[in-house]
ROLOTOR-177726 format. One line per field, with one value per residue: residue number from 1; residue in three letters; x negated, y, z of N, C-alpha, C, O in turn. Coordinates in steps of 0.2 Angstrom, whole numbers, always signed. Example, Ala and Ser with C-alpha at 12.3 -4.5 7.8 and 13.67 -1.06 7.14 Angstrom:
REM ROLOTOR-177726
n <- (1; 2) .
res <- (ALA; SER) .
n_x <- (-66; -64) .
n_y <- (-28; -11) .
n_z <- (+39; +35) .
ca_x <- (-62; -68) .
ca_y <- (-22; -5) .
ca_z <- (+39; +36) .
c_x <- (-66; -64) .
c_y <- (-16; +0) .
c_z <- (+39; +39) .
o_x <- (-71; -67) .
o_y <- (-17; +6) .
o_z <- (+42; +40) .
REM end
This chain:
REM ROLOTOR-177726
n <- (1; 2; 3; 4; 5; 6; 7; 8; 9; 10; 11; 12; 13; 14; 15; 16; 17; 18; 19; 20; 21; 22; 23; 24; 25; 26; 27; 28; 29; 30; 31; 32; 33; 34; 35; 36; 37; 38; 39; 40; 41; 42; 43; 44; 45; 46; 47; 48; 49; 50; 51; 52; 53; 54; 55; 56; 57; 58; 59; 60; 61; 62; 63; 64; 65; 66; 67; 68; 69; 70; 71; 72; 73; 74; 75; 76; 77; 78; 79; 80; 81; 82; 83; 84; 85; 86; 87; 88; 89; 90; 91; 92; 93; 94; 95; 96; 97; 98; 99; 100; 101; 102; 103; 104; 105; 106; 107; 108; 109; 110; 111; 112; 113; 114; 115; 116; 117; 118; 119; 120; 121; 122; 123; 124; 125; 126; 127; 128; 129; 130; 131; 132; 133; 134; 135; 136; 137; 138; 139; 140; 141; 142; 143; 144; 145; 146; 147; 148; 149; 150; 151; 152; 153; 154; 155; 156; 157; 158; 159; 160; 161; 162; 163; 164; 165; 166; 167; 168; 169; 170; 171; 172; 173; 174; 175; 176; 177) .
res <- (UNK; UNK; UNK; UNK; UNK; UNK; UNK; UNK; UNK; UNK; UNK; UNK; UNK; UNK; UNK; UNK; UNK; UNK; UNK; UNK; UNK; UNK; UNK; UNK; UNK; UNK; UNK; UNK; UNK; UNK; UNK; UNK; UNK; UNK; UNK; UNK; UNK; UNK; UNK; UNK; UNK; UNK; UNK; UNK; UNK; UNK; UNK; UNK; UNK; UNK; UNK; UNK; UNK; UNK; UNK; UNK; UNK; UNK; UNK; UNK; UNK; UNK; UNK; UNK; UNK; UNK; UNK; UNK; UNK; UNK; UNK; UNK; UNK; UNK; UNK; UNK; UNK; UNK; UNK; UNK; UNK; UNK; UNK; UNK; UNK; UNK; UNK; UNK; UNK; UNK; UNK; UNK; UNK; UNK; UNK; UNK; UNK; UNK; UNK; UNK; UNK; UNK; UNK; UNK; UNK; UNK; UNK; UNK; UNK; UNK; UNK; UNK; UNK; UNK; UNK; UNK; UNK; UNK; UNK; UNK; UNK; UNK; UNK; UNK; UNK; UNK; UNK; UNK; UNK; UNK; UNK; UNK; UNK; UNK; UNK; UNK; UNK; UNK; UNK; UNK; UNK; UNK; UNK; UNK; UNK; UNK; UNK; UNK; UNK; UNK; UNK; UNK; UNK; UNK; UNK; UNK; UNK; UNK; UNK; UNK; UNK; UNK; UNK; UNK; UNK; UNK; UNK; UNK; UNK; UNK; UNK; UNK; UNK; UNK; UNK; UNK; UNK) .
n_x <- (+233; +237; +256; +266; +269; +282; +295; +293; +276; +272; +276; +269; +272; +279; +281; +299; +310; +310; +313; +303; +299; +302; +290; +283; +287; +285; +270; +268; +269; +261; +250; +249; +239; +228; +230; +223; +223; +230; +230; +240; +253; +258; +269; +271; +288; +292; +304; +299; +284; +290; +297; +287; +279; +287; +288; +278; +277; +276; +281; +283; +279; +287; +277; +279; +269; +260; +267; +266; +260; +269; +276; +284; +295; +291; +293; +300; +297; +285; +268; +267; +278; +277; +271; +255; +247; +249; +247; +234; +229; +233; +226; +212; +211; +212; +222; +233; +251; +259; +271; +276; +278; +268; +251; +233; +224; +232; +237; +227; +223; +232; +232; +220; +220; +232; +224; +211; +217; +223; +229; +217; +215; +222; +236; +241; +253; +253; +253; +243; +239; +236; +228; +216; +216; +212; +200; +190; +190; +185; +173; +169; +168; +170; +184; +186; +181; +191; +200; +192; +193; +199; +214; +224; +238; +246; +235; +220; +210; +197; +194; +183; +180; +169; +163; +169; +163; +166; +168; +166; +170; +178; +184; +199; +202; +207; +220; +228; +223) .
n_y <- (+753; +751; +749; +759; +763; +753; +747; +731; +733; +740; +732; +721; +711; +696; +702; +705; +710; +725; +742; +760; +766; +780; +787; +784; +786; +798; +797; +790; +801; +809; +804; +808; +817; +808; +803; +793; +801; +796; +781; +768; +764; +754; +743; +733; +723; +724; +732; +742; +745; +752; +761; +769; +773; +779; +789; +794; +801; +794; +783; +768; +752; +736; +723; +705; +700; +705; +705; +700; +688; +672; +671; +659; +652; +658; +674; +691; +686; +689; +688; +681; +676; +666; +648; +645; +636; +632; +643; +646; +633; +638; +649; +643; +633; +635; +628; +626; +626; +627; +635; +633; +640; +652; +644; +648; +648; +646; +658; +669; +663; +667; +683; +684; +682; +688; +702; +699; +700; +709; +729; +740; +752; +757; +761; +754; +750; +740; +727; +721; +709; +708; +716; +712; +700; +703; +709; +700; +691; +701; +702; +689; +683; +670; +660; +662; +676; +683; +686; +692; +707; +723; +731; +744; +754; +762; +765; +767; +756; +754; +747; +742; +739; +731; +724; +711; +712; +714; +729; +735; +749; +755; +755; +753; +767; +778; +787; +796; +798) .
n_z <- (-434; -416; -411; -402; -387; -377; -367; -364; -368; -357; -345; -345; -354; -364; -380; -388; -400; -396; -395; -394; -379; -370; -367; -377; -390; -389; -391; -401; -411; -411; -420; -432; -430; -434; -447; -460; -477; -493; -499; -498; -484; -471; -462; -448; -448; -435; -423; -415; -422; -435; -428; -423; -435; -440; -431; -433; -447; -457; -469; -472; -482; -477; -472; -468; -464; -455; -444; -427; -417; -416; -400; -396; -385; -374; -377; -371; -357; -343; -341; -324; -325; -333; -334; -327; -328; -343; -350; -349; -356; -368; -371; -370; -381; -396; -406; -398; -393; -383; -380; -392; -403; -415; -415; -411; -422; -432; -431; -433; -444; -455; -454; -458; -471; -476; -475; -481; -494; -495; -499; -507; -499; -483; -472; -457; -448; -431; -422; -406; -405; -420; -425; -417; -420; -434; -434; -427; -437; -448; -442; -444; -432; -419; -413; -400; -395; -398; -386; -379; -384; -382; -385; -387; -383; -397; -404; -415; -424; -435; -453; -463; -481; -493; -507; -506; -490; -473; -464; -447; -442; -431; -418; -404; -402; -395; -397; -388; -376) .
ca_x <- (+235; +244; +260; +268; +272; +288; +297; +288; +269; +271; +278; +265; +279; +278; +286; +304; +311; +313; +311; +299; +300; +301; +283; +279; +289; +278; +264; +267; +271; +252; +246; +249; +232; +221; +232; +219; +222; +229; +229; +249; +257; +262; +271; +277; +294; +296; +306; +291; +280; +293; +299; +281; +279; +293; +288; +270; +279; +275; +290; +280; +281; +286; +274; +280; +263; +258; +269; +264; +261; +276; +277; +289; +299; +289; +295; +301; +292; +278; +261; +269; +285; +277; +266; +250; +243; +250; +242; +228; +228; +233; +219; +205; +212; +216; +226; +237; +256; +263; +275; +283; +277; +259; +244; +228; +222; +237; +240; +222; +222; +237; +229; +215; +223; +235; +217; +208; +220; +228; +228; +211; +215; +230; +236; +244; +256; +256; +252; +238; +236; +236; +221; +211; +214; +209; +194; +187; +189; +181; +165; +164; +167; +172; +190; +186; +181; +201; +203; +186; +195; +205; +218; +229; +244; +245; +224; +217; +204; +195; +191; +180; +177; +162; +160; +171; +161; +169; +160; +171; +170; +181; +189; +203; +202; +214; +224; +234; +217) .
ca_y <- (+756; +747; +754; +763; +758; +749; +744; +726; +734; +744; +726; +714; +705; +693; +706; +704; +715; +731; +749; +760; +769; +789; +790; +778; +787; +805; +797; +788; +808; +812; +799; +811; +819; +805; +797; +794; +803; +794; +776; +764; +764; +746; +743; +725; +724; +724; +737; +746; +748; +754; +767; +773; +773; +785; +793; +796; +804; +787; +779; +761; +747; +733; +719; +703; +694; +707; +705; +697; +682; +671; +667; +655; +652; +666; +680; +692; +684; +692; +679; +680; +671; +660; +643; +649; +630; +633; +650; +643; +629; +641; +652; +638; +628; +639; +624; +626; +630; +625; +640; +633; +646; +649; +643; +655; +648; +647; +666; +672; +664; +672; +687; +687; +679; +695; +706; +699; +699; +716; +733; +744; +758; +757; +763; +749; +751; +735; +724; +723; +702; +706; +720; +707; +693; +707; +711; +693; +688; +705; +702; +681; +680; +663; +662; +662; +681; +685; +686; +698; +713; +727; +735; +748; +754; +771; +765; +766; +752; +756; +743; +747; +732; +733; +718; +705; +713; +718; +733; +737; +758; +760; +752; +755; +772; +780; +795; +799; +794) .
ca_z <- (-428; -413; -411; -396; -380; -374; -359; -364; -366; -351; -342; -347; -357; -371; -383; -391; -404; -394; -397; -390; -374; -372; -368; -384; -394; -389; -392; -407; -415; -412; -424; -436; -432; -436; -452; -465; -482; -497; -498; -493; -476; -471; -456; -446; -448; -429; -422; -412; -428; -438; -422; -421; -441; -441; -429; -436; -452; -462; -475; -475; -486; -472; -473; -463; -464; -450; -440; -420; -416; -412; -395; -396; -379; -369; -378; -365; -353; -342; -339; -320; -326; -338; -332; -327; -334; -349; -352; -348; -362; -374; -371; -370; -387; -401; -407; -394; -394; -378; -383; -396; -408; -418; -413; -411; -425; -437; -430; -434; -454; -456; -453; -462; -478; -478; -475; -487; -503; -493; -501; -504; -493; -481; -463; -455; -440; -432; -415; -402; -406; -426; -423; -413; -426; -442; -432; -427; -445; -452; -441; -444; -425; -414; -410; -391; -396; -399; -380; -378; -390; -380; -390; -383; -387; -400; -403; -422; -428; -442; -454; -472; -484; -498; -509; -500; -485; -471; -458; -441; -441; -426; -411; -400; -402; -390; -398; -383; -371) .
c_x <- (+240; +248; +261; +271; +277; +289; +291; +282; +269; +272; +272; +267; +275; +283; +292; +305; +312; +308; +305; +302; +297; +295; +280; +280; +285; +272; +263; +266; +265; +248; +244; +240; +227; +224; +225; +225; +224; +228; +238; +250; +260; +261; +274; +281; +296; +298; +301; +287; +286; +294; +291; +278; +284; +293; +279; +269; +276; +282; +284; +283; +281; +284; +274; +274; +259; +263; +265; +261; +267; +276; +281; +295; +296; +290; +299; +300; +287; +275; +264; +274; +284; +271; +260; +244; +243; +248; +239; +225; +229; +228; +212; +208; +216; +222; +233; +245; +260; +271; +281; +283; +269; +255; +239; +226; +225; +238; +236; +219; +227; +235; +224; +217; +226; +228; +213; +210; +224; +224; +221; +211; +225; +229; +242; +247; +257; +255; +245; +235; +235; +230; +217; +210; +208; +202; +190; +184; +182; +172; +163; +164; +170; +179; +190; +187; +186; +203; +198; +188; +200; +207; +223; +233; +242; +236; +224; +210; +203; +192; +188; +178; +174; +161; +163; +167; +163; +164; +168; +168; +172; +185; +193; +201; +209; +215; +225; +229; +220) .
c_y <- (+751; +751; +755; +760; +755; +746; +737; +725; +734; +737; +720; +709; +703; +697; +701; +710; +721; +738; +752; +765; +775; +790; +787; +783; +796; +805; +795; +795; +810; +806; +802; +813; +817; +802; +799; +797; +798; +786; +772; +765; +759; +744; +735; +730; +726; +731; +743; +749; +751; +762; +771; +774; +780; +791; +798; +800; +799; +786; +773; +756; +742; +725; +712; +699; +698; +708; +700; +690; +678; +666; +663; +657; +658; +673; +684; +690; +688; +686; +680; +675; +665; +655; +644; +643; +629; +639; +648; +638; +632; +646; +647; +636; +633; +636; +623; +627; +631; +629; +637; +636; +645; +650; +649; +655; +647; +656; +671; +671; +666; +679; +689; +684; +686; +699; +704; +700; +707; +721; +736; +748; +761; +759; +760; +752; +743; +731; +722; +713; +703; +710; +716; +702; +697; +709; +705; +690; +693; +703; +695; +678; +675; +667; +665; +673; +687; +689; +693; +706; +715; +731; +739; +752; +761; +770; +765; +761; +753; +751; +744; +739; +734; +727; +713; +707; +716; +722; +735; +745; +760; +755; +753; +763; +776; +790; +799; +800; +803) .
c_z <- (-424; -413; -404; -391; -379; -367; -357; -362; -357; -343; -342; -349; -363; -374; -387; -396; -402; -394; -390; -385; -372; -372; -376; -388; -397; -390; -397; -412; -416; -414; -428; -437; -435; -441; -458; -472; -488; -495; -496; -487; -479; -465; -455; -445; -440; -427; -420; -415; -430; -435; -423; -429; -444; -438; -429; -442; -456; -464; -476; -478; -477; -474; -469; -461; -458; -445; -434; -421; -413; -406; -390; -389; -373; -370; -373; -360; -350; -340; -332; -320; -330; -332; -331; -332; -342; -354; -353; -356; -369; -375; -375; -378; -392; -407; -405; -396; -389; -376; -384; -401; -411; -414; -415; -417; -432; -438; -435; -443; -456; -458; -459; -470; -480; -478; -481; -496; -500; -499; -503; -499; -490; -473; -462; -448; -439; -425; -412; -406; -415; -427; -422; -418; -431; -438; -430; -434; -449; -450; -441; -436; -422; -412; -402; -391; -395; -390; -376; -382; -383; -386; -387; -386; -391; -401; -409; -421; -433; -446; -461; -475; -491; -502; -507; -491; -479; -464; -453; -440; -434; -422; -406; -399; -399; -393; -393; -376; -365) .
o_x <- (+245; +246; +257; +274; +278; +285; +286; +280; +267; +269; +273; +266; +271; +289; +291; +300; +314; +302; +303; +307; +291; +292; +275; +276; +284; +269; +258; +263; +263; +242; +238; +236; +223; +222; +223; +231; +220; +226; +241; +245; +262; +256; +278; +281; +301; +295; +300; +286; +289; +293; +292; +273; +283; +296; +276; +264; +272; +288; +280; +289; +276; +287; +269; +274; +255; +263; +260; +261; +269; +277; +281; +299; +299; +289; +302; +302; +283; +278; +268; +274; +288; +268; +258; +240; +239; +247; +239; +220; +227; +226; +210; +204; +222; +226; +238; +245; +266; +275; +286; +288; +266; +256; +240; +225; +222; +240; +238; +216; +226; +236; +225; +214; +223; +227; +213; +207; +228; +220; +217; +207; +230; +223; +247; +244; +260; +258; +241; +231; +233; +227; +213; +205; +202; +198; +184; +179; +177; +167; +157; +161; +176; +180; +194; +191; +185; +207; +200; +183; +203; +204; +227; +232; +238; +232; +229; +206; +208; +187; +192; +175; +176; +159; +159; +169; +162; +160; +174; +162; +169; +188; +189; +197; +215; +212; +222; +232; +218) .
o_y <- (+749; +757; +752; +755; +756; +743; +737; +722; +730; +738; +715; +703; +706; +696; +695; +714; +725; +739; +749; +767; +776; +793; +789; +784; +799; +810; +797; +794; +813; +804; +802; +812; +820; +796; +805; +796; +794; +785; +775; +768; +757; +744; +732; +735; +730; +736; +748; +755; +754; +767; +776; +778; +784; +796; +802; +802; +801; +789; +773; +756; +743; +722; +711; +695; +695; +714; +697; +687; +680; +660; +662; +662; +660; +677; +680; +694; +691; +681; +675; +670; +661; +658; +646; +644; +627; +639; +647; +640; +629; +647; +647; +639; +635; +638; +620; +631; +634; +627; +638; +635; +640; +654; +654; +661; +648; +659; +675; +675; +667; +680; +693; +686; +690; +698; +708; +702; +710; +720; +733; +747; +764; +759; +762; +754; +740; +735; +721; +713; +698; +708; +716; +699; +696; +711; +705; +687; +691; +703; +693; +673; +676; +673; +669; +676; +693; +693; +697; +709; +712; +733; +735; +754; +765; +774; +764; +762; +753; +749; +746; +734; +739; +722; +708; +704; +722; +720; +737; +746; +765; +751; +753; +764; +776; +795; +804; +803; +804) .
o_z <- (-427; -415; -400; -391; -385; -363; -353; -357; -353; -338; -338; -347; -366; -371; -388; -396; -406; -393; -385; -386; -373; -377; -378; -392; -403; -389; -400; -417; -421; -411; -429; -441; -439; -441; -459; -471; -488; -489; -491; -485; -484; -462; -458; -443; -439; -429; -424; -414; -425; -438; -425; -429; -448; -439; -426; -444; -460; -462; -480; -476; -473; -478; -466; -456; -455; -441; -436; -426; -407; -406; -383; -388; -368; -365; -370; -356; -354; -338; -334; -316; -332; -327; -337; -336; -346; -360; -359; -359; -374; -381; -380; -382; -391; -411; -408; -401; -389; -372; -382; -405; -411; -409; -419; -420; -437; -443; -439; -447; -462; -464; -463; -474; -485; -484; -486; -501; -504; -503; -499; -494; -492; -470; -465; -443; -443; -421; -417; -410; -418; -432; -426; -420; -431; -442; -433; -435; -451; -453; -438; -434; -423; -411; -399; -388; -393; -389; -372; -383; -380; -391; -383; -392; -389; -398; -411; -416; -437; -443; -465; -472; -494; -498; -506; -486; -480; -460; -455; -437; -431; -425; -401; -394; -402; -392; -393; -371; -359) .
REM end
């Protein structure tokens, strides 16, 4: 699950550590409906999950390997205030960092390392870029892909793995829709 809105989201900002915002935090509380049954809770450490983890009736184990991607010197940042060329180059080249921070494709084997050796059955609070990696990975798809994924805040993906195999069940599914 992403977690809940914040001033950040709702700005189009490169997130920092900050809490969520009154609507986020009413919307995080109706996650409850859809928590799967059984299985760990594990939360990125970042404020936000944590805030929408608590407010979802979760106690998670906090996991730092899912935490964000780190977008080095644009944190706080909206794409307006950052270099529109340097976007750009960070898009097109997943090798990229012009940030200062990880790379798409450092970000994205991150990702799937924690996923693959992850729990059997867990409900993860965590970020919109760490959703799009787990989901790129699960279905073998091209990095370019990463940028084709909406994720939206307080959304559930569902991801089932069978034999090392993994099946995409569910996508941005909007709780609060």
């Amino acid at each position: 699950m992403r977690h809940a809105s914040t001033t950040a989201t709702r700005a189009s900002a490169f997130p920092l550590d900050e809490p969520l915002d009154e609507r986020g935090r009413a919307d995080a509380a109706r996650l409850r409906a859809v928590l799967l049954e059984g299985g760990e809770a594990v939360s990125s450490p970042a404020l936000r999950c944590r805030e929408t983890a608590e407010a979802a009736g979760l106690r998670p184990r906090l996991e730092p390997r899912v935490v964000e991607c780190d977008f080095g010197s644009w944190g706080g940042s909206t794409l307006a205030e950052v270099d529109a060329a340097a976007v750009g180059a960070w898009i097109a080249d997943p090798d990229a960092a012009p940030h200062g921070g990880e790379t798409l494709r450092g970000f994205t084997a991150r990702i799937a390392e924690w996923l693959d050796a992850g729990p059997d059955s867990a409900t993860v609070i965590t970020h919109g870029g760490v959703v799009r990696a787990a989901v790129v990975h699960a279905l073998g798809a091209p990095l370019d892909a990463f940028w084709r994924i909406e994720v939206s805040p307080v959304s559930v993906t569902e991801l089932e793995c069978h034999d090392g195999r993994w099946t995409l069940k569910r996508l941005n599914h909007r709780v609060n829709a």
